[in-house]
C-alpha positions as CSV (number, residue, x, y, z in Angstrom):
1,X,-6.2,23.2,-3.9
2,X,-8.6,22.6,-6.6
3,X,-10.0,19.0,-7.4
4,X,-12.3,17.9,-10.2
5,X,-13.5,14.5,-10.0
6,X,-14.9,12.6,-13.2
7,X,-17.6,9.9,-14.2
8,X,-16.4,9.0,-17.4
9,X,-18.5,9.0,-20.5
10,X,-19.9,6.7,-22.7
11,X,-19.2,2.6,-22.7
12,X,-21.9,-0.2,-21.1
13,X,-22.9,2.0,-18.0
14,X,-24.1,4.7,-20.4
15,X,-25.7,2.6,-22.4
16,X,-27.5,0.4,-20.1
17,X,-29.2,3.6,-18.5
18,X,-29.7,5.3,-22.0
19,X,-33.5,4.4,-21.8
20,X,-34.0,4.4,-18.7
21,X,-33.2,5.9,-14.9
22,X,-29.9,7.0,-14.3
23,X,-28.6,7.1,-10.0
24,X,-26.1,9.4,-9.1
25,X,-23.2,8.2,-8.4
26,X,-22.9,8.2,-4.5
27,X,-19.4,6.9,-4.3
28,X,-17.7,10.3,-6.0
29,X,-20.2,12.6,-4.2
30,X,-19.5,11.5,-1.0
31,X,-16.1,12.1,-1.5
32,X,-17.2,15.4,-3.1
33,X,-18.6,16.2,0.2
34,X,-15.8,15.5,2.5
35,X,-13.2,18.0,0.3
36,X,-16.0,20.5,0.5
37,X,-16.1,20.4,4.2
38,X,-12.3,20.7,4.0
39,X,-12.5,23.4,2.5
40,X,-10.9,21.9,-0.6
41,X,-12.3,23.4,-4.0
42,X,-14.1,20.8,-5.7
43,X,-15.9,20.1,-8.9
44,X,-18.1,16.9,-9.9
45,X,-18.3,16.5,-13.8
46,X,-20.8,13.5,-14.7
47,X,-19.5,13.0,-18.1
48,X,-22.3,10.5,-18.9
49,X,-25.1,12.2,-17.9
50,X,-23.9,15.6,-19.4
51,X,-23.4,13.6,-22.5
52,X,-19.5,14.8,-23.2
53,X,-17.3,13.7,-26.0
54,X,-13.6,13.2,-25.5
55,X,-13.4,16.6,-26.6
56,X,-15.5,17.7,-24.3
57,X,-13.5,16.4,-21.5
58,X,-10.6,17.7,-22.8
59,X,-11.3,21.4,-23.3
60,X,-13.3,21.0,-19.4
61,X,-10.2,19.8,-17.9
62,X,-8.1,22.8,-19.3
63,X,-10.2,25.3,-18.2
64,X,-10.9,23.7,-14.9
65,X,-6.6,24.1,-14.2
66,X,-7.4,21.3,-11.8
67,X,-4.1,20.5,-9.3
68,X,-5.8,16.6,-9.2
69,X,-8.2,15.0,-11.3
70,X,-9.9,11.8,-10.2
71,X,-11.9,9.4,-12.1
72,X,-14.1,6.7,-10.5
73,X,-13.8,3.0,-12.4
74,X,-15.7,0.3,-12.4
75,X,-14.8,-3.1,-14.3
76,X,-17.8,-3.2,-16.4
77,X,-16.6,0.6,-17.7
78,X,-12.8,0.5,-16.9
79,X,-11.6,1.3,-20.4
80,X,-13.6,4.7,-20.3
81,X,-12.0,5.1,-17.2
82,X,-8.6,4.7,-18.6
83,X,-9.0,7.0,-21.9
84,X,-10.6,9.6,-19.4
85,X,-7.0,9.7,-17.8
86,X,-5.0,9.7,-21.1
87,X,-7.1,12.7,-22.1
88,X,-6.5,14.5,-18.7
89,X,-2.4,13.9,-19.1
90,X,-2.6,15.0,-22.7
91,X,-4.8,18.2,-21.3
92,X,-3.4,18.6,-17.9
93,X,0.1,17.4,-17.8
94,X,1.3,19.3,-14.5
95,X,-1.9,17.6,-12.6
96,X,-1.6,14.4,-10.7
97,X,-4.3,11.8,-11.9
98,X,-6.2,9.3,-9.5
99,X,-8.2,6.8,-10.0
100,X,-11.0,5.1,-7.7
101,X,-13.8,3.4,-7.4
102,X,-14.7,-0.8,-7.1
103,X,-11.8,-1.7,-10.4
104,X,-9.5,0.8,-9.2
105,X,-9.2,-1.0,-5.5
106,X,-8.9,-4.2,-6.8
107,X,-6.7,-3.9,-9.5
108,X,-5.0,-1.4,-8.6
109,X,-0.9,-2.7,-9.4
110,X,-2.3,-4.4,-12.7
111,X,-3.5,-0.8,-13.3
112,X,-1.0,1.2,-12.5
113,X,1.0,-1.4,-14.2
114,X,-0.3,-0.8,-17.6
115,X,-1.4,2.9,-17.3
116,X,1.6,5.1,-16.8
117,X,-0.3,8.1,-17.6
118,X,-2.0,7.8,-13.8
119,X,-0.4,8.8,-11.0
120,X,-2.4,7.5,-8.1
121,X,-4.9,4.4,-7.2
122,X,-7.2,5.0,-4.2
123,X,-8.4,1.4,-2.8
124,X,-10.8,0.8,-0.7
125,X,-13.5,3.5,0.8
126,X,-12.0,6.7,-1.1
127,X,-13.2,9.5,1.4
128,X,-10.7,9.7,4.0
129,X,-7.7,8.6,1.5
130,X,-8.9,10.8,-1.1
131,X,-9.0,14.0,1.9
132,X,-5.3,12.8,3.2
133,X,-4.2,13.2,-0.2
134,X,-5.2,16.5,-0.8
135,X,-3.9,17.8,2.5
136,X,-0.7,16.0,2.0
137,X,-0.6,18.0,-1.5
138,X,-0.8,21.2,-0.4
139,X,2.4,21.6,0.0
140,X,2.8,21.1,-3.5
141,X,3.4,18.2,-5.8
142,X,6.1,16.0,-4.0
143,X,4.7,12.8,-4.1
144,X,7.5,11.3,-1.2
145,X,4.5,12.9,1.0
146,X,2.4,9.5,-0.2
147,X,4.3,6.5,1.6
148,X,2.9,7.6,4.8
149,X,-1.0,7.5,3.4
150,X,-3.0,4.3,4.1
151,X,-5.0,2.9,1.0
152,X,-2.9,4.3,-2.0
153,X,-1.3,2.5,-4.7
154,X,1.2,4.9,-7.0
155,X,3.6,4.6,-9.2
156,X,7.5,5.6,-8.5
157,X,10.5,5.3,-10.7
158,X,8.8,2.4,-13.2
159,X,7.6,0.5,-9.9
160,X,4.2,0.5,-8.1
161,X,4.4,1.0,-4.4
162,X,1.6,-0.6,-2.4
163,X,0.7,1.1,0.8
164,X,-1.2,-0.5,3.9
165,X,-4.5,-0.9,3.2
166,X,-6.9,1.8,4.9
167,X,-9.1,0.6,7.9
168,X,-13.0,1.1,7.2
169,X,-14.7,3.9,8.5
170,X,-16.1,2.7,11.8
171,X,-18.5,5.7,12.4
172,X,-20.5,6.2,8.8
173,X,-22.7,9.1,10.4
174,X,-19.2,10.9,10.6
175,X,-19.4,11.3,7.0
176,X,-21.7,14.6,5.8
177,X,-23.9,13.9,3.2
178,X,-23.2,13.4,-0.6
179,X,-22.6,16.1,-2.5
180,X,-25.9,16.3,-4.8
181,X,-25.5,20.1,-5.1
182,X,-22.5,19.2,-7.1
183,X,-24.4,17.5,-10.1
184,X,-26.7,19.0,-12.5
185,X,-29.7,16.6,-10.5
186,X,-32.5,17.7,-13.0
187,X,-30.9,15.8,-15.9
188,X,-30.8,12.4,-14.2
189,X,-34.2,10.8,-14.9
190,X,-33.9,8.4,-11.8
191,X,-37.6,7.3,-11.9
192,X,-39.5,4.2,-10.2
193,X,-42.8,3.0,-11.3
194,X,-44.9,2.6,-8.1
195,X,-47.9,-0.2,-8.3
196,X,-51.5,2.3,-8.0
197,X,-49.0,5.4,-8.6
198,X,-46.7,5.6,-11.5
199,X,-43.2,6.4,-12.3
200,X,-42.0,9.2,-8.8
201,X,-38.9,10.8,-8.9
202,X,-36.5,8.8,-7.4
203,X,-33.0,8.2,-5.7
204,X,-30.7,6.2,-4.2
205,X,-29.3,6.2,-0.9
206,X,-26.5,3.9,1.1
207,X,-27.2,2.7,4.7
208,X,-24.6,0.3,5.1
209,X,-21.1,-0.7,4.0
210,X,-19.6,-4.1,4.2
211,X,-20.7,-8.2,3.3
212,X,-20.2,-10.5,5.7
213,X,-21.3,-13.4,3.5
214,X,-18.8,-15.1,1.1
215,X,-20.5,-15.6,-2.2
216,X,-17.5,-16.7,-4.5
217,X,-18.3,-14.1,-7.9
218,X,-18.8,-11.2,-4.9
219,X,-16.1,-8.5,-4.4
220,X,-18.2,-6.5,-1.8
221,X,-16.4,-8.2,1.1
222,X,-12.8,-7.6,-1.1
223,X,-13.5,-4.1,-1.5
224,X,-15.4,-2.8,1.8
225,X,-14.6,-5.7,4.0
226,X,-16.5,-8.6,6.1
227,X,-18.1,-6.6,8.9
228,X,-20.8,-4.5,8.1
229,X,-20.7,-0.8,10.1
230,X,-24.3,1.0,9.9
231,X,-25.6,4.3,9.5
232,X,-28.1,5.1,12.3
233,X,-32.0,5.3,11.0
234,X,-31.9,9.1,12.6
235,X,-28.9,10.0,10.2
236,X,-30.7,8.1,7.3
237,X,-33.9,10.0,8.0
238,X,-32.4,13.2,7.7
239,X,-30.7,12.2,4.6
240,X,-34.2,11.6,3.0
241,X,-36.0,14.2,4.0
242,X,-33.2,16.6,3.0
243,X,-33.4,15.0,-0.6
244,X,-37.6,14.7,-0.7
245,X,-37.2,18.8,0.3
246,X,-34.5,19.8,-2.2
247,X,-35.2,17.4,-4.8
248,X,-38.4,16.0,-4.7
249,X,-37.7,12.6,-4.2
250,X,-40.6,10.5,-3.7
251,X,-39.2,6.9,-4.1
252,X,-36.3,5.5,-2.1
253,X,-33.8,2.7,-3.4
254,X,-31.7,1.7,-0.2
255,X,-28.6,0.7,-2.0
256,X,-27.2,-1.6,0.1
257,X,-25.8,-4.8,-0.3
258,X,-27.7,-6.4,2.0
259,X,-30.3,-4.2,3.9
260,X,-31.5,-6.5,6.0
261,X,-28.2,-7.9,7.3
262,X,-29.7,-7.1,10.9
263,X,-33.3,-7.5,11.5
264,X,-33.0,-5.5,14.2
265,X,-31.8,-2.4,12.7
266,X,-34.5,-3.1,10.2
267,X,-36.5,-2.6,12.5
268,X,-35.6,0.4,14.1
269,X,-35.2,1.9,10.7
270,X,-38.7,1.0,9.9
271,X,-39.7,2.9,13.8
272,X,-37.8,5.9,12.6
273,X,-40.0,6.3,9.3
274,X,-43.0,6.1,11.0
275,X,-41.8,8.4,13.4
276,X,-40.7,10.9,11.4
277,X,-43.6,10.6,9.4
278,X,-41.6,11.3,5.8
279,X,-43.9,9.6,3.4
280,X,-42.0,7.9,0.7
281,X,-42.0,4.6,-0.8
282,X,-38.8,2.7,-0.8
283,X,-37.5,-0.5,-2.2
284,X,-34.0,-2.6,-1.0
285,X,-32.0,-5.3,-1.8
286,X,-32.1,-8.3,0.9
287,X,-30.9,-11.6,1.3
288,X,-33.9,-14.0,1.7
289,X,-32.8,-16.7,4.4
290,X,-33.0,-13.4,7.1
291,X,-36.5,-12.9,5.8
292,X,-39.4,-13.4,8.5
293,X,-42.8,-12.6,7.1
294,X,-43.6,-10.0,10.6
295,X,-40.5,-7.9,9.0
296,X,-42.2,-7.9,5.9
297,X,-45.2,-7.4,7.3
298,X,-43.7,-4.1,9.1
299,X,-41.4,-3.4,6.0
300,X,-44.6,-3.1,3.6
301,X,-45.9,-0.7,6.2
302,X,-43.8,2.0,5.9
303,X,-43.9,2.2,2.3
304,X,-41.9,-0.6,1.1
305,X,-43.2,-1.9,-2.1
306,X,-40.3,-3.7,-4.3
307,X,-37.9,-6.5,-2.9
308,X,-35.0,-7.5,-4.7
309,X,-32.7,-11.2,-3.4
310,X,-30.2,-13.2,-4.9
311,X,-30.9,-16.8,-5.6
312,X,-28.4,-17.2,-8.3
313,X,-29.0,-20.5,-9.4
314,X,-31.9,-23.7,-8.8
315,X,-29.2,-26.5,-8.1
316,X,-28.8,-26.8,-4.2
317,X,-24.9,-28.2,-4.9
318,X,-24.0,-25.3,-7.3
319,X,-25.6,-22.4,-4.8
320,X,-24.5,-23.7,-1.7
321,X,-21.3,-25.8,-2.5
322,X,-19.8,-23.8,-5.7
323,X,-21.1,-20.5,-4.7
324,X,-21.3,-20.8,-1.1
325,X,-24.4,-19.0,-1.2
326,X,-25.4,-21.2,1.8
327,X,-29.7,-20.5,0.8
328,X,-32.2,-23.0,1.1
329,X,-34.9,-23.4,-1.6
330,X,-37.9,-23.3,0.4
331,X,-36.4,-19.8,2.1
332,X,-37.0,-18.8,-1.7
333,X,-40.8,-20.2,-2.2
334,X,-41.8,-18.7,1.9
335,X,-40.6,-14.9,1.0
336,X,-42.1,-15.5,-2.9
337,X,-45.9,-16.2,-0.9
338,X,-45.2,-13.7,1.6
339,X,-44.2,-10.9,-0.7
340,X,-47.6,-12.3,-2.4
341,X,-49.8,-12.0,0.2
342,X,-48.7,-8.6,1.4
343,X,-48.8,-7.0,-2.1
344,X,-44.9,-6.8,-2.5
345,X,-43.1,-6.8,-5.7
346,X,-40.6,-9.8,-5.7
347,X,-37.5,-9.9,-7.7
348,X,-35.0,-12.3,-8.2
349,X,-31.6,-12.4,-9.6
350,X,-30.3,-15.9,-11.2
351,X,-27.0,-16.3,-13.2
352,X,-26.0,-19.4,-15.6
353,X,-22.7,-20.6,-16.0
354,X,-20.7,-21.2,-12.8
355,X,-18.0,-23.1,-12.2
356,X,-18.4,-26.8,-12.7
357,X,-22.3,-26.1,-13.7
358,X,-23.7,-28.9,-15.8
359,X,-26.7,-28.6,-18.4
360,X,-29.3,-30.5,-16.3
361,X,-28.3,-28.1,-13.1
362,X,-28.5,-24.7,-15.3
363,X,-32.5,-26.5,-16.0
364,X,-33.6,-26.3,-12.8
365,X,-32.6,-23.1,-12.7
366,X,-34.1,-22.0,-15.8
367,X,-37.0,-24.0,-14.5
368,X,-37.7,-22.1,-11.6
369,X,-37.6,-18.7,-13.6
370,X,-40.2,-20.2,-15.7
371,X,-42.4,-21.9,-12.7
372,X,-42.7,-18.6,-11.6
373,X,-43.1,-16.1,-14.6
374,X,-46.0,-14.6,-13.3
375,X,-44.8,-13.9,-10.0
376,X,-41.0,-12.2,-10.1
377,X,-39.1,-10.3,-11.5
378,X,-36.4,-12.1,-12.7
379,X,-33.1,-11.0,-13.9
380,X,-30.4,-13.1,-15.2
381,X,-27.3,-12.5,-16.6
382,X,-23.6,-14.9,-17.2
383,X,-21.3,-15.1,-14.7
384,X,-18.9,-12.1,-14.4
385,X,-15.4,-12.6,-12.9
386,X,-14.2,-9.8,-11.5
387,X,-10.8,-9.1,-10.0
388,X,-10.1,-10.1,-6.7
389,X,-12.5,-12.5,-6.2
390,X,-11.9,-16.1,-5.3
391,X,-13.4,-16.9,-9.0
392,X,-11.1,-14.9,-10.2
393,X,-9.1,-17.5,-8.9
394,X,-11.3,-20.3,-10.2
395,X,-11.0,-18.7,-13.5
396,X,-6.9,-18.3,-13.8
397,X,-6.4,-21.9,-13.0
398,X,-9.0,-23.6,-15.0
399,X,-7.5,-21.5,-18.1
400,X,-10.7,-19.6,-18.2
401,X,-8.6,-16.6,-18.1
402,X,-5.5,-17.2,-19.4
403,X,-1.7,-17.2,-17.2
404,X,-0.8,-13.4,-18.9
405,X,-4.4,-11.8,-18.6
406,X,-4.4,-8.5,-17.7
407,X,-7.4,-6.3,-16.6
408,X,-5.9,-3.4,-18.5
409,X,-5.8,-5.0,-22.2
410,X,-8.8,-4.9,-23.8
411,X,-8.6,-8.3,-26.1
412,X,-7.6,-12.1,-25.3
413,X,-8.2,-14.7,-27.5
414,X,-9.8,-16.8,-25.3
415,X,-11.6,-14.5,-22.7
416,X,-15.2,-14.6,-23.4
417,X,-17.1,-10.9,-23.3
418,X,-20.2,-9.2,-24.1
419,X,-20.5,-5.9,-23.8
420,X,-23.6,-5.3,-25.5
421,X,-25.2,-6.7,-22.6
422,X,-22.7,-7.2,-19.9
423,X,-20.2,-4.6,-20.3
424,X,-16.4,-5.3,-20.6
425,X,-16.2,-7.8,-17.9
426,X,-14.9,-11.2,-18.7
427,X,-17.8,-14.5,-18.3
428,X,-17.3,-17.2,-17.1
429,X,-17.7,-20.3,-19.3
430,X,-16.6,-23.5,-17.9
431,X,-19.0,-26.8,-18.3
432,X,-21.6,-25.6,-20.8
433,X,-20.9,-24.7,-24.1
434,X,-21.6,-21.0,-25.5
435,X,-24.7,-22.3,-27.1
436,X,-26.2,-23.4,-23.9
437,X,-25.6,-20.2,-22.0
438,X,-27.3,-18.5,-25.2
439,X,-30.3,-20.4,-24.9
440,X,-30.5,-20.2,-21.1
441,X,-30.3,-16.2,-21.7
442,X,-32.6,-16.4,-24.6
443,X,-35.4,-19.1,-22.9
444,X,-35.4,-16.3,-19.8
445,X,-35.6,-13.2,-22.1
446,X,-39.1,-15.0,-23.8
447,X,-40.2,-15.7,-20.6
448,X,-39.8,-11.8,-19.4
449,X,-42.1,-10.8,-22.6
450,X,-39.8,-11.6,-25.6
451,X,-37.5,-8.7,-25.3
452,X,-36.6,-7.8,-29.2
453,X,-32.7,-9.3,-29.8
454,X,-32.6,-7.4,-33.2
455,X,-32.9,-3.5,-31.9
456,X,-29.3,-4.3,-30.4
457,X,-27.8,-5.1,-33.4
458,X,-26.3,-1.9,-33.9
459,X,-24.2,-2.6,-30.7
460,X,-23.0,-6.0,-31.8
461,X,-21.5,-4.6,-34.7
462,X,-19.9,-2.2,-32.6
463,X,-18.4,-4.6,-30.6
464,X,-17.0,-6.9,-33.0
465,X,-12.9,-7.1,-33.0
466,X,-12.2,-10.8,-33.9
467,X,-13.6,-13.5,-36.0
468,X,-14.1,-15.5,-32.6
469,X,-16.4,-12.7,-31.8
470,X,-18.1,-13.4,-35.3
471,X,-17.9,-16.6,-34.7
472,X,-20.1,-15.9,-30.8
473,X,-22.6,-13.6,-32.5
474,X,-23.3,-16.6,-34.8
475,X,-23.9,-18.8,-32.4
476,X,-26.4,-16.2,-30.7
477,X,-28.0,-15.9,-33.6
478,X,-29.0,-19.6,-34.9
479,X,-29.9,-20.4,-31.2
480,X,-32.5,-16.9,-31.2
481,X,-33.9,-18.3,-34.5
482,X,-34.3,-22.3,-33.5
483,X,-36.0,-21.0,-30.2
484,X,-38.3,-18.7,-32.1
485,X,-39.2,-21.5,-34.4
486,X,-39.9,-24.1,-31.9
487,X,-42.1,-21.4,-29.9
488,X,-43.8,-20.7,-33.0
489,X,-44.7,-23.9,-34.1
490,X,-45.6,-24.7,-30.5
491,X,-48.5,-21.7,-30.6
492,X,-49.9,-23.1,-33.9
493,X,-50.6,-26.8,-32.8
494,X,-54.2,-27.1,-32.5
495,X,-55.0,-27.3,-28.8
């Protein structure tokens, strides 16, 4: 049987990494892996990095003479996703077409719904239901050999049928390693500046799956479930120093939702990099209430230098009530001095505009962004609602998405999007007006070092369909321009 799997081209993901480091996409390349070791014939094709037009695509996918085609899909880059599998029907038509990846598992019958050029949704962790699939196949394409496969969605006679779901994969260390072979690895420019060192080479690697925290924007606990299943640091280990030896990796980003989920584990990790002696630097995503200053302390020994947390927002009520983010403020000031004193890069992620946020709330958080300019990293960005999610929820019945939204139709009147900045997801906009969130955005982007607005123009014209989206763009624009003034005349006041 012969698979080729797809990243599609083009659209916000593309763009955001234009300029900057691109991470292989681990998701498709584990999958990759686990067909290999099948002995399933296999092809990755990173549309994005290889820098394919539709045409491209097109003429690869006829002479590939794929039986399946897969194309991973996020929500941020869904509608790439979906021409990428109208071009492989119109190429392909005798192949089946699946799709996967974090939209694909949540929206899978709203999908299917709308797309009848795909075949197949995989929800959920794609390995294992992506491997049953293709052994099911292989007695050709008779697709009543799919009811008895755990974690697919498909279409049948004008109706989607929903299968069980698929129970996670209890023993990650059962899975081989992703499938880098399978990329062309020298064209992604994955690099990491390294305080006293410079941009390294760099990559990304997963050591767990799973949230069990319940953060009300999240879909990690939706998609991969509450309880978190580990890879052991031996198994990790090996990983790296396969991927320092083959590719020259010298920077790690542990890709993890939450890396630090056990600070045990942590630990032992942390004991198996100094035993193994490997020699790399490595940064992770943590959450900062299970932050003790002795596992920083041992963290920043074994080449940790970057520490990214989510705070998401100043206001105790929105973070912990609206968001159930359940974080305490001075957890956020005790890692800030710690990262401080043990010469850690701190970085913080905020986001303006939740449910039932009101102006003088948004300030504080705004405020602490500015309090501490000098200090973090911060990055901000609007809420995103994503499906599946209990804002989702939040969202329908407030009208913030309207009763016939579908995830599959590009335009709605009233669904607000940017996808200059924030990709095709919808934001959510609730208690403060448009202009407010503009001027949060545009308050933070000053204080990160006036980051120019104009260069982007060029994409806002690109992403114009309605007057309400003139209409948005305006707003933008006369809030840039009053800020800029006021910070202009605030310079030349005589001090």
């Amino acid at each position: 049987m012969r698979v080729q799997l797809f990243v599609p081209p083009g659209g916000y993901v593309a763009e955001r990494w234009s300029k900057g480091a691109s991470m292989p996409p681990l998701g498709i390349l584990s999958i990759a892996a686990v067909l290999e070791k099948e002995g399933v014939e296999v092809e990755v094709v990173p549309a994005d990095i290889l820098g394919y037009s539709w045409a491209d695509i097109e003429r690869d996918i006829r002479r590939a003479e794929a039986d399946l085609i897969g194309v991973t899909c996020s929500t941020e880059n869904r509608f790439q996703s979906f021409e990428l599998i109208r071009r492989a029907r119109r190429a392909r038509p005798e192949a089946l077409t699946v799709m996967g990846g974090p939209h694909a598992s949540l929206a899978a019958e709203d999908t299917l719904s709308h797309l009848p050029e795909l075949d197949i949704a995989v929800r959920g962790e794609g390995e294992l239901t992506t491997l049953d699939l293709c052994r099911a196949l292989r007695g050709g394409r008779n697709l009543d050999v799919l009811d008895g496969i755990p974690g697919l969605s498909f279409n049948r006679g004008g109706r989607v049928v929903t299968n069980p779901p698929r129970p996670p994969i209890e023993d990650l260390d059962s899975l081989p390693f992703p499938a880098f072979h399978r990329i062309p690895f020298d064209k992604y420019n994955f690099v990491i500046d390294v305080p006293s060192r410079g941009p390294l080479p760099a990559v990304n690697v997963m050591t767990s799956r799973g949230c069990p925290f319940s953060c009300n924007f999240c879909a990690t606990p939706v998609n991969w479930g509450r309880r978190v299943r580990l890879r052991s640091p031996d198994k990790v280990c090996d990983e790296v120093e396969r991927l320092m030896a083959r590719y020259g990796s010298r920077v790690i980003f542990f890709y993890d939702d939450t890396f630090n989920v056990s600070a045990r584990r942590v630990e032992e990790m942390c004991d198996a990099f100094r035993r193994r002696k490997l020699g790399f630097y490595w940064r992770a995503e943590v959450r900062l209430d299970l932050m003790t200053k002795p596992l920083l302390a041992r963290m920043k020994e074994t080449g940790l230098f970057h520490l990214s947390f989510g705070l998401e927002a100043g206001s105790e009520r929105v973070r912990n009530e609206v968001i159930n983010k359940k974080i305490n403020l001075d957890d956020f000031h005790n890692l800030i001095r710690w990262c401080r004193e043990l010469d850690v890069i701190p970085a913080a992620f905020f986001i303006f505009s939740h449910p039932t946020e009101t102006w003088a709330e948004a300030q504080e958080t705004i405020g602490l962004i500015e309090r501490y300019r000098d200090e973090v990293e911060a990055t901000v960005s609007i809420l995103h609602i994503y499906p599946g999610t209990p804002l989702e929820r939040t969202a329908r019945d407030i009208g913030c998405l309207p009763q016939d939204f579908s995830w599959a139709k590009r335009r709605f009147a009233k669904v607000i999007t940017l996808p200059m900045a924030q990709g095709d997801v919808p934001l959510f906009v609730d208690k403060l007006t448009w202009a407010q969130v503009s001027e949060l955005v545009f308050r933070w982007s000053f204080t990160a070092g006036g980051r120019s607005v104009w260069r982007k123009l060029p994409k806002v014209f690109k992403h114009i369909y309605s007057w309400e989206d003139v209409r948005r763009y305006a707003v933008m624009a006369w809030v840039y321009l009053r800020l800029k003034i006021r910070k202009l005349r605030r310079s030349q006041k005589p001090r």
